[in-house]
C-alpha positions as CSV (number, residue, x, y, z in Angstrom):
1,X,0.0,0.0,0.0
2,X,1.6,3.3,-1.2
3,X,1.8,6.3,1.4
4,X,-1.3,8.1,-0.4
5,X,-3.7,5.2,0.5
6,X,-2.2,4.9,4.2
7,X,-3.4,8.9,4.6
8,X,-6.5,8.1,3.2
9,X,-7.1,5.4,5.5
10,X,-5.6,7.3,8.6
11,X,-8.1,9.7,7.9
12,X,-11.1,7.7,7.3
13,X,-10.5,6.0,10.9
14,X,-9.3,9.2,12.7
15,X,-12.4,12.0,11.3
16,X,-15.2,9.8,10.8
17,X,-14.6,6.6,13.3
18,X,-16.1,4.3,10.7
19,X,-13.9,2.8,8.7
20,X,-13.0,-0.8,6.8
21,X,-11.4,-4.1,8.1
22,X,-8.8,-3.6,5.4
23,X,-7.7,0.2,6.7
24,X,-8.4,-0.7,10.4
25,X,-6.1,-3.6,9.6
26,X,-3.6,-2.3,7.9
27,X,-3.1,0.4,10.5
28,X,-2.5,-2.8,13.1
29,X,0.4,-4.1,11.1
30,X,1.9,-0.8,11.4
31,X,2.2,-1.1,15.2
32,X,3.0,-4.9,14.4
33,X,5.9,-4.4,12.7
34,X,7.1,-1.6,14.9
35,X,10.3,-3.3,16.0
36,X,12.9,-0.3,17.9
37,X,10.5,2.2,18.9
38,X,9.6,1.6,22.2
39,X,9.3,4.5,25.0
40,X,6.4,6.9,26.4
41,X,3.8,9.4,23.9
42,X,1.6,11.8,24.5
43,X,-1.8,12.2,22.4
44,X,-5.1,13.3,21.5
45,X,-7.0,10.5,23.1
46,X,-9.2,8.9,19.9
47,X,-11.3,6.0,21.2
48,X,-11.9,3.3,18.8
49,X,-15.4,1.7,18.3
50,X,-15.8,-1.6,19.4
51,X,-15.6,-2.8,15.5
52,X,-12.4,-1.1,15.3
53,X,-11.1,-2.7,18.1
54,X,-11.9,-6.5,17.3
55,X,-10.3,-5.2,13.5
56,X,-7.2,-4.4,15.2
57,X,-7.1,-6.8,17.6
58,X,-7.9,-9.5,14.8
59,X,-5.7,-8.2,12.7
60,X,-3.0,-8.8,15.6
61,X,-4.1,-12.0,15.6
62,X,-5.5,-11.4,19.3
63,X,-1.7,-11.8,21.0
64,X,-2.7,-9.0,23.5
65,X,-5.1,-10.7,26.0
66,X,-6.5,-7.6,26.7
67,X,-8.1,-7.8,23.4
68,X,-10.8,-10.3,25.1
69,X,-11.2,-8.3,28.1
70,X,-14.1,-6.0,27.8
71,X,-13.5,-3.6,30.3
72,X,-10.2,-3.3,28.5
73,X,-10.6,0.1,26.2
74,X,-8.7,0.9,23.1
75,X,-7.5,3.9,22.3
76,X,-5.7,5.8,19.3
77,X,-3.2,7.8,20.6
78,X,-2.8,10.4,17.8
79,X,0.8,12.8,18.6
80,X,1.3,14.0,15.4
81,X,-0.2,14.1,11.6
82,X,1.3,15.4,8.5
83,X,0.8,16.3,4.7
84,X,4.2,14.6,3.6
85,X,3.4,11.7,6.6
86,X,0.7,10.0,7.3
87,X,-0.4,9.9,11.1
88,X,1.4,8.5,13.8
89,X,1.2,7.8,17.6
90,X,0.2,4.6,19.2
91,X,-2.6,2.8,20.1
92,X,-2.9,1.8,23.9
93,X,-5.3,0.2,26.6
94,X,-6.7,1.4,29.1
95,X,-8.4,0.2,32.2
96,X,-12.3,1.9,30.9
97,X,-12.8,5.0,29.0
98,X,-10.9,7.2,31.9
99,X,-14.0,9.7,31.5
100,X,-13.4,10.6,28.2
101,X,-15.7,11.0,25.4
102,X,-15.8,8.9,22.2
103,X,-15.1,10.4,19.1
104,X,-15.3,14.2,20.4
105,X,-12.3,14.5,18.4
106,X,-13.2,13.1,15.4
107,X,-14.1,16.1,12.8
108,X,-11.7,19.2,12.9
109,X,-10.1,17.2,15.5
110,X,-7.2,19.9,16.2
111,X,-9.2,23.2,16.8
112,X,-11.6,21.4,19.2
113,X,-11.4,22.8,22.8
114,X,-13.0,19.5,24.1
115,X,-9.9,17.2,23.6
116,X,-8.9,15.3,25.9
117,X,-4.9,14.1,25.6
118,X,-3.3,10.8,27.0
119,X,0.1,9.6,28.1
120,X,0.8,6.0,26.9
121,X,3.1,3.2,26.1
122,X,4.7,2.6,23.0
123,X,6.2,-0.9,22.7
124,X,8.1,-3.3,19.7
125,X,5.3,-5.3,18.2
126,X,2.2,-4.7,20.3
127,X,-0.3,-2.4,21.7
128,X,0.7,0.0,24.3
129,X,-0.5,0.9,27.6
130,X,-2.5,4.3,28.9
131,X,-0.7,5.7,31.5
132,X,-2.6,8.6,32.0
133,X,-4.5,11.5,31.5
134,X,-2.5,14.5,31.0
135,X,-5.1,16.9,29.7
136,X,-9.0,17.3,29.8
137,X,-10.4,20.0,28.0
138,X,-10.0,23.1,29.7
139,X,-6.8,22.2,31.0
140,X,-4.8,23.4,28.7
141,X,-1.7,21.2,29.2
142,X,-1.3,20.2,26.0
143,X,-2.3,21.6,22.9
144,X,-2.6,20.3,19.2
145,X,0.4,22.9,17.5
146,X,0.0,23.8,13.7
147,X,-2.9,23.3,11.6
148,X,-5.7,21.5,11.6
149,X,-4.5,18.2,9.6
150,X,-0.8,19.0,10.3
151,X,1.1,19.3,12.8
152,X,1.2,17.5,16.3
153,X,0.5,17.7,20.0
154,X,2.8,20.1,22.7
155,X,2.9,19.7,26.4
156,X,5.1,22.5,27.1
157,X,5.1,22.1,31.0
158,X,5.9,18.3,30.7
159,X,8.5,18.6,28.4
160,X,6.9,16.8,25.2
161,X,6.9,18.0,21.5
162,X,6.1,15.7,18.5
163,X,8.9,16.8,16.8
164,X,11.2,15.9,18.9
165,X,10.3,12.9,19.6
166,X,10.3,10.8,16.0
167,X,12.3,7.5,17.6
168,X,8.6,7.0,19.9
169,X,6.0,7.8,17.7
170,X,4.9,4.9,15.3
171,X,3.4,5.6,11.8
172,X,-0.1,4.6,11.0
């Protein structure tokens, strides 16, 4: 699949929430074959729809036993997204939704006031972990910097900027 048709994809499952087994899967061997980034991301916190999440978990062939856990709660961890790139972050668990609303962020995600931003696990070959939440809307801890479909999240006060930060972040 060329980069064109990743964005596409990315897009599909990151503005609308509804996307197909192929995209949704081909996003999962993405993180799959992640093999020497490993390390700690911050993120708009994107929650995946349950179809999403057995796609991806499918797709992984179900090697996370946190796939068949259903208080178990995926999210896309989105830290950065670009015209020449295609989207990247993580995707991580978390013990329930953490109190944040599904797919607030999912049209004009990066101008929204009511994102909510996460601090999670990125590790070789599998789904990370949510550590926390670093930002409710409001908050103002972190921010999404640049435009609307390009740029990447900031935490200023707890020392995190996407672009500095390439060796974490996984492409989608």
């Amino acid at each position: 699949m060329n980069k064109n048709n990743t964005k596409i994809l990315l897009v599909g499952l990151l503005l609308t929430n509804v996307v197909g087994c192929a995209s949704v899967s081909s996003v999962a061997r993405n993180v799959e074959s992640n093999v020497h980034k490993k390390g700690e991301i911050y993120g708009l916190a994107l929650q995946t729809t349950d179809k999403e999440r057995v796609e991806i978990c499918s797709a992984l062939k179900f090697k996370d036993p946190r796939c068949d856990n259903p208080k178990q709660v995926l999210f896309a961890v989105m830290s950065r997204f670009g015209y020449s790139s295609a989207g990247g972050g993580g995707f991580a668990f978390s013990e329930g939704n953490l109190g944040i609303k599904p797919n607030v962020c999912s049209s004009g995600f990066s101008t929204q006031k009511d994102c909510s931003y996460i601090k999670a696990t990125v590790e070789p070959g599998k789904l990370g972990t949510v550590l926390s939440v670093v930002s409710r809307p409001g908050e103002k801890v972190c921010k999404w910097s640049g435009m609307p479909r390009a740029g990447g999240t900031e935490c200023e006060s707890l020392g995190w900027n996407y672009s500095d930060h390439e060796d974490v972040i996984v492409d989608f």
